[in-house]
C-alpha positions in Angstrom: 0.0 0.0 0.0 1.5 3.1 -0.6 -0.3 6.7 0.0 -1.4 7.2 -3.3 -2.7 3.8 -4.6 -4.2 0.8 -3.3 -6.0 -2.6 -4.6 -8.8 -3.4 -2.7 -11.8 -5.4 -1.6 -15.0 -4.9 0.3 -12.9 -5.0 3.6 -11.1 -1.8 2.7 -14.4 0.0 1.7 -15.9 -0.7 4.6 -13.0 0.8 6.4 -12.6 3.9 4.2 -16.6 4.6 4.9 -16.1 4.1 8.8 -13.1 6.2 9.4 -15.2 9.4 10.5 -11.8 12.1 8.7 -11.0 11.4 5.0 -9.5 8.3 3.5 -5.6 9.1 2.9 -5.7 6.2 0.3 -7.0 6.3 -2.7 -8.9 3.4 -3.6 -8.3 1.6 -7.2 -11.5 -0.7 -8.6 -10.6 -3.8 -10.7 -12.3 -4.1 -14.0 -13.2 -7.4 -13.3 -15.4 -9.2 -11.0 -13.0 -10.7 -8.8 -14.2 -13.4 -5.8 -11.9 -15.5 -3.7 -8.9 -13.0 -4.0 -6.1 -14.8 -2.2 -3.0 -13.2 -2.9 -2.5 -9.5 -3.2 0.5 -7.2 -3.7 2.1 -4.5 -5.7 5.4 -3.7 -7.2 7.5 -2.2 -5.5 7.0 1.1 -7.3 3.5 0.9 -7.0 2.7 0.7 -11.1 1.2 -3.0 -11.1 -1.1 -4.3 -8.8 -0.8 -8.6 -8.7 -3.5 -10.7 -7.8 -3.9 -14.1 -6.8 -7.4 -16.2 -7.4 -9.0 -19.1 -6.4 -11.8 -18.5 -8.9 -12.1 -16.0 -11.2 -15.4 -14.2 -13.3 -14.3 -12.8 -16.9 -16.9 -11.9 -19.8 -19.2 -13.8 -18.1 -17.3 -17.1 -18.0 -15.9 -18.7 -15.3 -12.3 -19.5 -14.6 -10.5 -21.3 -11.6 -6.9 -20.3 -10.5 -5.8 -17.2 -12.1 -3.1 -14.8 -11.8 -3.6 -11.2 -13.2 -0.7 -8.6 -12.9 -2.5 -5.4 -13.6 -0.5 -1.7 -15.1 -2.6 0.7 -12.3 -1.8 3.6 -15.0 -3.1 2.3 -18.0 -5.8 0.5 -16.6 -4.8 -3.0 -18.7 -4.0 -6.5 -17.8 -0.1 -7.6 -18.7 0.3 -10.7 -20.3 3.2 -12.3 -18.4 3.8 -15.3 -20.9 6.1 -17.5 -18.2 3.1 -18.0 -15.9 -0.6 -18.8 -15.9 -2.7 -20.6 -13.5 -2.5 -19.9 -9.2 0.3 -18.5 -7.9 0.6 -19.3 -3.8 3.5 -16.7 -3.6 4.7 -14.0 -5.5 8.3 -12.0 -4.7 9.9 -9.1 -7.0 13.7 -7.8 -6.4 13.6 -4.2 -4.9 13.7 -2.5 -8.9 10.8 -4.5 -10.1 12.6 -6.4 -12.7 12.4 -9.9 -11.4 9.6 -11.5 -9.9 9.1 -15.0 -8.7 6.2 -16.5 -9.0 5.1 -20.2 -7.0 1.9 -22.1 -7.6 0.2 -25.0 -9.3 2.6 -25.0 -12.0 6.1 -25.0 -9.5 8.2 -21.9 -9.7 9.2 -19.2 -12.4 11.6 -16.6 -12.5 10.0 -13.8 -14.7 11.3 -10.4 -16.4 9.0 -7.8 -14.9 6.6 -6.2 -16.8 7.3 -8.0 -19.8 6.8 -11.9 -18.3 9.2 -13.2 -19.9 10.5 -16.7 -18.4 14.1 -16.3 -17.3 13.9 -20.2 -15.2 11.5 -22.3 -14.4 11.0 -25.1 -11.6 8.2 -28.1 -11.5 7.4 -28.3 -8.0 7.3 -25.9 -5.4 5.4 -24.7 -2.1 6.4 -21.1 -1.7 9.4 -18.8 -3.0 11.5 -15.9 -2.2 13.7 -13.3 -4.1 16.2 -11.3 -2.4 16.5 -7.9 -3.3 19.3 -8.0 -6.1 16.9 -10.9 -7.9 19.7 -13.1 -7.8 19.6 -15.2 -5.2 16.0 -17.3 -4.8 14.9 -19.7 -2.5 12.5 -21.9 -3.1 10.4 -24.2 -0.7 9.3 -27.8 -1.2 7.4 -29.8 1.4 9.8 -29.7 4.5 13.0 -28.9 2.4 14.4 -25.7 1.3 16.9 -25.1 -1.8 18.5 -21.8 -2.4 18.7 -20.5 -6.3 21.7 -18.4 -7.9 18.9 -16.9 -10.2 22.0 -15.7 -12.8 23.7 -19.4 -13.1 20.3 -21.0 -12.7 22.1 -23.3 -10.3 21.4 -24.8 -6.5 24.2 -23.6 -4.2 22.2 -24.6 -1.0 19.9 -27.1 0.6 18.1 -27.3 4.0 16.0 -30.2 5.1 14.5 -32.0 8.4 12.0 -28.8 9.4 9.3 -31.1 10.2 6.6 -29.5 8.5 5.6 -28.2 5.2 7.3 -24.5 4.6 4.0 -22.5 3.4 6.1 -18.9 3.3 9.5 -17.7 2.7 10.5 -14.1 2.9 14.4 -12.4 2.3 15.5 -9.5 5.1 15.9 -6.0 3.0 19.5 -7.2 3.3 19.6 -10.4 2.2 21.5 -12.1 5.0 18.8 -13.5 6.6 15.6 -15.5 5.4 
């Protein structure tokens, strides 16, 4: 969320119309009729909004498991060619130019705006970039690998956590995860 825009959903319209002094956010409607949103974010400049579905109404017809990345200024749905389906986690480098993407169909390494598949992985739980985009880890059942994104190699593996690993997140720094 940043001061200016904002994706949002009945819970944030509800709060904007209880706050009894003006909304400081300004609040962005999607084009499409959008139920069981389960993954939302931005870019870190704020330009896209990405959303994450369980089901999905377009034109009319019905679609399950869809990701939408969405250009806030020109109103327009991007057609990121190295992913379709549910995506389960999303993570961009701090310019915006990567973005990893986990779901139904394992894990892709993107070019952001223009989708473009940089790597792709057939099974994974969750993902995370660090902030340089090159270094990715990637979570599969109760076993973690870390990615260098630029050799498209594994330098590391953790195991034995005992449980599935259902979120992964990088420290601004990258040091810690």
């Amino acid at each position: 969320v940043t001061r200016d825009k904002v994706v949002t959903t009945q819970a944030v319209d509800a709060l904007a119309s209880s706050l009894r002094k003006p909304f400081p956010f300004k609040v962005l409607r999607h084009p499409e009729d959008v139920s069981n949103a389960l993954n939302l974010g931005l870019s870190p400049d704020g330009r896209y909004a990405l959303l994450s579905t369980s089901e999905i109404y377009y034109g009319g017809s019905r679609s399950k498991s869809e990701f939408v990345a969405w250009d806030i200024d020109r109103s327009a749905r991007l057609n990121l060619h190295g992913w379709s389906g549910y995506a389960a986690s999303f993570s961009f480098s701090a310019d915006g130019r990567k973005l990893l993407i986990t779901g139904d169909r394992g894990a892709a390494l993107l070019s952001f705006p223009e989708g473009r598949p940089l790597w792709t992985r057939e099974s994974a739980d969750a993902g995370a970039l660090d902030a340089e985009g090159h270094l990715a880890a990637i979570s599969e059942r109760n076993r973690i690998e870390l990615w260098d994104t630029k050799a498209t190699r594994q330098v590391a593996a953790f195991g034995g956590f005992g449980t599935r690993i259902e979120h992964l997140q990088f420290a601004l720094g990258g040091r810690l995860l």
